[in-house]
N, C-alpha and C positions, 0 to 999 in steps of 0.2 A: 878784245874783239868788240866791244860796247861801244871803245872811244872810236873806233873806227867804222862801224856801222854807222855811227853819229856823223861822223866825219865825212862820210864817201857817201857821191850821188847815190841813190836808190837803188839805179839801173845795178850796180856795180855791189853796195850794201845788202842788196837780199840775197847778192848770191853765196857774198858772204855769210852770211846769216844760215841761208840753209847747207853751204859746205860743212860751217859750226855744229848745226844742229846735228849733219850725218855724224861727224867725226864724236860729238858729244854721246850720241845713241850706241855706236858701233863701238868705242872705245874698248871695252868690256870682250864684245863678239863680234867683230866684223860683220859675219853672216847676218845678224841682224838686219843689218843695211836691207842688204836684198829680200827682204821680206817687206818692206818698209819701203824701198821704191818701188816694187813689183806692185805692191797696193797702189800705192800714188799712179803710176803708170795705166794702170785698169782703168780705176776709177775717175782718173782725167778723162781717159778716151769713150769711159760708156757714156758719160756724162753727156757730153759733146753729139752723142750719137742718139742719146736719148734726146736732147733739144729738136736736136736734126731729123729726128723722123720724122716718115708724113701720116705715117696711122698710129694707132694707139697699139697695137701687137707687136708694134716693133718698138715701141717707146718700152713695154712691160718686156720684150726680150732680153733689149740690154741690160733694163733693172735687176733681170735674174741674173744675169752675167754673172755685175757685178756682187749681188747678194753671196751667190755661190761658191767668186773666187774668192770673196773678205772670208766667209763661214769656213770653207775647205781650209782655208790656209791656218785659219786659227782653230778648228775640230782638232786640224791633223797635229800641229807641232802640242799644241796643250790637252786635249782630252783621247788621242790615240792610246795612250801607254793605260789612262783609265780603263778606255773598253778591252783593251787585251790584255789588262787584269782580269777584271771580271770575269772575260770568256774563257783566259786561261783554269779559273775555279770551276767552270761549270765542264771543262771538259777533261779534267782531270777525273773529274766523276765516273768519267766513258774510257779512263785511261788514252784517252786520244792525244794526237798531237799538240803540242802547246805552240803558243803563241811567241816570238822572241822579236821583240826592236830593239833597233840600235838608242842607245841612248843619247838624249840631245839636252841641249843649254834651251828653258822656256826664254825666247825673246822676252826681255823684260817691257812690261806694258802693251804687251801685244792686243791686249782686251781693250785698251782704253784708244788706240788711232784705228785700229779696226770696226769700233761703232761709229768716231769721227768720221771718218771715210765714207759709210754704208748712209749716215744720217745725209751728207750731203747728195751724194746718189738719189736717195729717197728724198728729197726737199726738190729736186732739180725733175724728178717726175711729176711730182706732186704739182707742179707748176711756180713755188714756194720761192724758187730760185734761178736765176738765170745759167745756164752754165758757162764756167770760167775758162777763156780759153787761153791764159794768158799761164805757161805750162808753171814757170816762176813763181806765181803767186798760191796757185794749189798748191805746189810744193811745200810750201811756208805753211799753211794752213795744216797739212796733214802732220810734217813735220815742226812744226813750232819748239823748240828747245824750254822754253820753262814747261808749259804741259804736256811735253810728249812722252812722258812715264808713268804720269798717274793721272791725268786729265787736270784741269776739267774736261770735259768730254763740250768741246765747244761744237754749236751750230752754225753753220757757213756765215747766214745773215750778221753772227755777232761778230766773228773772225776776221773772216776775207777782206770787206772793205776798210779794215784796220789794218790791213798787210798788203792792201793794195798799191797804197802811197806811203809816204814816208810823214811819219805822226810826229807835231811838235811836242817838245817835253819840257814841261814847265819847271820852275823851282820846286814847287809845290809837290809835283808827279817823283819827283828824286828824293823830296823829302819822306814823301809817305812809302816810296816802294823800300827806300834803305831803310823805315821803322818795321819794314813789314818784313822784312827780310830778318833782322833783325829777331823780332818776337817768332817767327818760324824756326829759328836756331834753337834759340834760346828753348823751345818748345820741344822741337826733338831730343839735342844733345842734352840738356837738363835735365829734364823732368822724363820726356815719355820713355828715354832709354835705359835712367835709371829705376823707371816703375817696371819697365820690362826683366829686372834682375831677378824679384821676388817672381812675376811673371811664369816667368822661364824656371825657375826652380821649384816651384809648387807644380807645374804640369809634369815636371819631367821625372819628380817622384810622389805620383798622384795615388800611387799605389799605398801610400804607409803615408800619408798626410794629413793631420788633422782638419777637421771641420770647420775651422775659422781661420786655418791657415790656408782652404782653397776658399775660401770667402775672401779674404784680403785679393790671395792670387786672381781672383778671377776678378774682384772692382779694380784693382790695379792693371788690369788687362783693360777692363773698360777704356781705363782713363787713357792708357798705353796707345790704344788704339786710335783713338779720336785726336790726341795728341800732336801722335806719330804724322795721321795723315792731315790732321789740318796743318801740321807745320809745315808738311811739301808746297799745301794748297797756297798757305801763307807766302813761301819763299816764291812762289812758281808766281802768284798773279804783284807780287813785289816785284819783282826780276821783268814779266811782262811790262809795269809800269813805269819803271827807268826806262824802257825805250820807248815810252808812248800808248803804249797797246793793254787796250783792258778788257781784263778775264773774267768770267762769270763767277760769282762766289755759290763755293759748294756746300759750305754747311749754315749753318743758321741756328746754333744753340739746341741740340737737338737732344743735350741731355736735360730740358726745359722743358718736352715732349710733354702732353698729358693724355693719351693716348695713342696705339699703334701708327692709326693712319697719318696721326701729325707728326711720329716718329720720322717717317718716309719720307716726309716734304719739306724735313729740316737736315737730314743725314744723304752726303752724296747726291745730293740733290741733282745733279747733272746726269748722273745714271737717272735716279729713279724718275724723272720726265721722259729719258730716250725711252725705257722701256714703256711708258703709258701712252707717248705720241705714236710709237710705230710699230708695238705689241699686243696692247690693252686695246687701244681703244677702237683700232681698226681692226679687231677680232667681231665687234659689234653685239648680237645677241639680248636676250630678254636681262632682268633685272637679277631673276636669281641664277640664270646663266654665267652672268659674268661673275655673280660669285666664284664660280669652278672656276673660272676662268683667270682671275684674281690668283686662285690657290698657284694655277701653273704658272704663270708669269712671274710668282716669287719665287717658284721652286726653279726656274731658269734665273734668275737674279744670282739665286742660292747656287748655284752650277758656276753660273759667271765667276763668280770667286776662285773658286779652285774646281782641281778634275778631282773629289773625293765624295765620299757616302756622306760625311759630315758637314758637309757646304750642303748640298740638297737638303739633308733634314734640317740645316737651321732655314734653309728659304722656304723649304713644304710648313713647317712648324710658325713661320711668319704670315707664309700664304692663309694658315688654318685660321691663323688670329685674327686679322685683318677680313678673314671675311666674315667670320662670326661677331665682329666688332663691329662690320656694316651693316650684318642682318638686323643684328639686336637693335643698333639704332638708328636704322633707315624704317624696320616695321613695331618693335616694340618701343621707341620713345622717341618717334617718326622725326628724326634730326635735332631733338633737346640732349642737353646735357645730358649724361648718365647718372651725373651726384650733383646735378642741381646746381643752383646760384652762390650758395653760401662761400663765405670767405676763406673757412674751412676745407673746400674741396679741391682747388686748385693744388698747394701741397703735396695733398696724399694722393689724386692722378699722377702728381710726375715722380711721387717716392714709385708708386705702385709701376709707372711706365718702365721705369730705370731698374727695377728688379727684374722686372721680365725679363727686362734685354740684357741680362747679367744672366739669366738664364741661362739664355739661349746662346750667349756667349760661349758655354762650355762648350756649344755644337762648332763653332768659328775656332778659337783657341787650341781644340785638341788634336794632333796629330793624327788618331784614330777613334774610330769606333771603343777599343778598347780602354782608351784615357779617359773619354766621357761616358762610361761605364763608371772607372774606378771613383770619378769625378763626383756623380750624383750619390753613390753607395758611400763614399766617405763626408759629403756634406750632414747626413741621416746617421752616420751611425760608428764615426773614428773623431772621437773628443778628444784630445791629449793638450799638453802642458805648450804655454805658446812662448814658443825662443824669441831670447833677447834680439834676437840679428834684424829683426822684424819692427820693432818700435820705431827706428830712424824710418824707414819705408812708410809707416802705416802714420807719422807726424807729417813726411810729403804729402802721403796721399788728400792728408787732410787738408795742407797749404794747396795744393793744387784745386782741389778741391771750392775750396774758399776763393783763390782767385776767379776760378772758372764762373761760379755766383755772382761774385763783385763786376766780373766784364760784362759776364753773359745779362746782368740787369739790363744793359745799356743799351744790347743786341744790336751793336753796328762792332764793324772789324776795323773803321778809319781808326787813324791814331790818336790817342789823347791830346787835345788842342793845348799846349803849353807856349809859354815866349819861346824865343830862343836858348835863353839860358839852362832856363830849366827841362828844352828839350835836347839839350846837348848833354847834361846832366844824366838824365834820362838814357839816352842812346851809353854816353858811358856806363852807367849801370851794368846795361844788358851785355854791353862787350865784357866788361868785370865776370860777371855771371855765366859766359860760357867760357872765358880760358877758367877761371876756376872751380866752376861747379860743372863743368861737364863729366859725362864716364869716362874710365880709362880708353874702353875701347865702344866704340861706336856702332850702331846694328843699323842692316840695310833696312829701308822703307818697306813697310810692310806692305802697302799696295803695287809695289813692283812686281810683286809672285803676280798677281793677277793682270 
């Protein structure tokens, strides 16, 4: 499809491009599709109708239109079966009728083209943006095949006029998207699916697991995690760049963090802007206002993730931090450092950052309420003897580790500037290293659930 989008006028190449994209999305669930034009469809036409108006109550009626059809569509198919959980428990109490849905397949990535969609809506009120009437190219936009499963969560201004026309691609652009495609393989099938073994097997008997066996389990979740998804982020704005079209980068070293709020503006970065440009900040309010207001906008961060008790208490429990982080040093050391200049303190912020979020990890990680019970209780107080199976895992953890340091010094994602030789070299390597270092069996993206 690549050589051919390359090949074929525009007119003709986008429609390929987004037929790919359906059949790419739907392959899995058909129905999908229709969730995914229905949006497109709305959101084209409120657009157009918001431009169009001649007063402002009809510019803000469409807005809610479309607000309400992206929300409903994405409440109903992902957090329905939560609330009639819930309801089901609280009326079981009154022996009353229960609650029964049919059960459905979550469109995968429903969370991430559903803010896409909503943010252009809202940029096209705002005045921010023109609306697109051109049906073909918002199509591409909503639907773009490398991030239309886990984002980035792109903004019209950065996207559209990159999919409006057809973008030349250089040597340069093919050489970097194939390294980057590349090191995103290499990243998932190697490393984060093999740290997911140990992972997976410390949660799942979290009950009788010793104390530094869910220590490893959960830094290995860490790494698993950030891995996993910068390897999509990796392959997805690679794949964007063989055809010309560039994607926003979503992380930024964020296990380098040395406090919360810098945690946020280095991790998913592309979420955590949607929710401050068109959650946060248009919420308005005094100064210790939006503290509260901080708390809830994580504790919906924390929802976004999944429909469970445990997504909320890790975004309430980030919310809590983060605002007690800004109180203390917005009025007690009125925007200084907390540990001062010394050369010393840099280290122990981002050992201290990186613990928290290993925390709070056990909240993300655990299936239920019940696991991250057994989780915390056996950290305190189930020592036992640490199995051999574990050394191999806990020496990656370390190489990874160490690479992560080594790159993350650099804090750029382009590719290591080598000749040719030694960058052919190089790319052989990484192919070497996923036919034979990868897993047997291979685990879906973990930000597809969401």
């Amino acid at each position: 499809m690549f050589l051919l989008v390359r090949a074929l006028p525009w007119s003709v190449g986008r429609w390929l491009l987004i037929g790919g994209s359906y059949f790419f999305y739907g392959a899995a669930h058909p129905w999908y599709c229709l969730l995914l034009g229905a949006s497109t469809v709305v959101d084209y036409w409120a657009a157009i109708q918001i431009s169009d108006a001649a007063t402002s109550s009809r510019r803000k009626l469409f807005l809610v239109v479309s607000v309400v059809t992206n929300m409903s569509m994405l409440c109903v198919v992902k957090y329905s079966h939560f609330v009639a959980d819930n309801l089901n428990v609280v009326f079981r109490s009154f022996n009353d009728q229960l609650i029964d849905l049919p059960d459905w397949v979550l469109p995968a990535g429903i969370s991430f083209y559903t803010f896409q969609t909503m943010c252009y809506t809202i940029e096209v009120y705002r005045g921010r943006w023109d609306a697109t009437r051109d049906l073909a190219t918002f199509a591409q936009y909503v639907a773009f095949f490398p991030q239309l499963m886990a984002g980035p969560i792109e903004r019209p201004s950065q996207l559209i006029p990159q999919l409006a026309v057809k973008q030349p691609v250089t040597m340069s652009d093919l050489e970097s998207g194939f390294q980057r495609i590349l090191w995103g393989v290499v990243k998932k099938v190697v490393f984060a699916d093999r740290l997911a073994i140990v992972a997976d097997e410390v949660y799942l008997r979290s009950a009788d697991a010793s104390g530094s066996q869910l220590i490893v389990g959960t830094i290995c979740f860490a790494f698993q995690l950030y891995l996993d998804f910068s390897a999509y982020t990796d392959i997805a704005i690679g794949t964007a760049r063989m055809l010309g079209v560039r994607l926003s980068e979503n992380f930024d070293w964020p296990f380098f963090s040395k406090n919360p709020s810098e945690f946020w503006n280095r991790w998913h970065m592309t979420l955590s802007r949607w929710f401050r440009d068109y959650v946060y900040l248009p919420l308005g309010g005094r100064p210790l206002v939006k503290l509260f207001q901080l708390i809830g906008v994580m504790t919906l961060i924390g929802l976004w993730h999944g429909a469970a008790w445990n997504y909320v208490l890790f975004g309430l429990v980030w919310g809590v931090t983060l605002a007690f982080y800004n109180f203390v040093r917005g009025w007690g050391f009125r925007g200084r450092p907390l540990f001062g200049h010394q050369w010393w303190t840099k280290p122990i912020a981002i050992l201290m950052c990186f613990v928290f979020l290993n925390i709070t990890l056990v909240l993300f990680r655990s299936p239920d309420l019940e696991t991250v019970k057994n989780v915390f209780v056996g950290l305190f107080s189930q020592w036992g003897p640490w199995p051999y199976f574990y050394n191999f895992h806990l020496g990656l953890l370390a190489f990874v580790g160490t690479v992560f340091v080594v790159r993350g010094l650099r804090r750029t994602h382009e590719p290591i500037l080598l000749n040719p030789f030694w960058r052919a070299a190089f790319w052989s390597f990484l192919i070497l290293l996923i036919i034979y270092g990868a897993v047997d069996q291979t685990q879906p993206y973990i930000y597809f659930e969401f």
